[in-house]
C-alpha positions as CSV (number, residue, x, y, z in Angstrom):
1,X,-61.1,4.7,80.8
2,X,-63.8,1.9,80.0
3,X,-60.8,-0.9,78.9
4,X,-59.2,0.1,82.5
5,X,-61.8,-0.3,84.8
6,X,-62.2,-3.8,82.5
7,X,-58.5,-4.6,83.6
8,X,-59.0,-3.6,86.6
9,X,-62.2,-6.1,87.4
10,X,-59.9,-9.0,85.9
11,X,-56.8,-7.9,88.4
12,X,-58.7,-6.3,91.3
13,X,-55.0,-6.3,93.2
14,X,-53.1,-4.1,91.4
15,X,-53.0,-0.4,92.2
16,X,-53.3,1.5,88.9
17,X,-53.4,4.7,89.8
18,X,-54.8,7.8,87.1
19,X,-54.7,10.8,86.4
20,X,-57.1,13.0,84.1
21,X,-56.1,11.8,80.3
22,X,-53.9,8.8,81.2
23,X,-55.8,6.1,81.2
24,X,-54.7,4.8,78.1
25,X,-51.1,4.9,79.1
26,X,-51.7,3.6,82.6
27,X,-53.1,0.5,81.3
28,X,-50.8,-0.2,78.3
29,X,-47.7,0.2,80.9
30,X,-49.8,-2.1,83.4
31,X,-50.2,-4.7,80.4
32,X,-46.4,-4.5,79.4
33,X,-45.6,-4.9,83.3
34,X,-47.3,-7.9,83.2
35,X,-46.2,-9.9,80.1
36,X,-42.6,-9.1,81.6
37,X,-44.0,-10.4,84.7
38,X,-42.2,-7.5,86.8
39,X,-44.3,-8.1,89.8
40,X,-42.6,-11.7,90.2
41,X,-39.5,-12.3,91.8
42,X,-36.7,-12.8,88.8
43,X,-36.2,-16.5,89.9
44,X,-39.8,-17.4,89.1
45,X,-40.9,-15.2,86.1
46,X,-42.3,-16.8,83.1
47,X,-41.8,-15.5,79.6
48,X,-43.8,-13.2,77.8
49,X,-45.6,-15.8,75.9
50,X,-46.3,-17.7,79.1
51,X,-47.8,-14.5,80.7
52,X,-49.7,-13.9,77.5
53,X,-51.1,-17.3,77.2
54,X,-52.3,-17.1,80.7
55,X,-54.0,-13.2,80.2
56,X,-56.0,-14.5,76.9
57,X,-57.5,-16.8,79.1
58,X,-58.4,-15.0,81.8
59,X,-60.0,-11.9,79.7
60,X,-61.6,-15.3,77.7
61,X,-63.3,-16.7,80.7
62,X,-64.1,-13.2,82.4
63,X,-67.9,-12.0,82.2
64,X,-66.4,-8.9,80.6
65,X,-68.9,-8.0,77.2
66,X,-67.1,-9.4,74.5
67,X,-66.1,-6.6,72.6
68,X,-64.3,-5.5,75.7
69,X,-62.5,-8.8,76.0
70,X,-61.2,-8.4,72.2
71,X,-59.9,-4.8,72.8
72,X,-57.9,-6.5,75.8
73,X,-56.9,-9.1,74.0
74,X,-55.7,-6.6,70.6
75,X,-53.8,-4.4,73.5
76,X,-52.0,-7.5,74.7
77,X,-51.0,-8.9,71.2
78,X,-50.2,-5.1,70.3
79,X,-47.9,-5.0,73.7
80,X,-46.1,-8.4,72.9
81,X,-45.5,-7.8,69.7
82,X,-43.9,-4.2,71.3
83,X,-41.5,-5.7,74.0
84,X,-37.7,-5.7,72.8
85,X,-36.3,-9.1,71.9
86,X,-34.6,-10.9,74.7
């Protein structure tokens, strides 16, 4: 629950709601949603790599503790190396 509330201060516009024991899932989906870039029109998504890039930087330059920015940082390499190849 601690690594999603972390997500959440670094992309305080997305709704992620939980229920009791999903937290984990919740924010491994969120992560996956966004290195797909699902929440931008199909004409203006950037790849996976792209969107990763961009979310190491932003957990890098965050005032999050920095053992929560590497656990970000492991879930996001963890959920790019995941995705299907295109």
């Amino acid at each position: 629950m601690e690594l999603l509330e972390a997500y959440r201060s670094l992309w305080s516009n997305r709704s992620l709601p939980v229920g009791e024991n999903e937290a984990e899932h919740v924010l491994l989906d969120a992560i996956q949603r966004d290195l797909l870039d699902e929440m931008t029109h199909p004409r203006l998504r950037k790849s996976p790599y792209e969107k990763f890039s961009l979310a190491v930087k932003r957990i890098a330059t965050s005032s999050l503790d920095a053992k929560q920015q590497y656990e970000l940082v492991r879930l996001y390499v963890q959920q790019l190396e995941n995705l299907p190849s295109r």
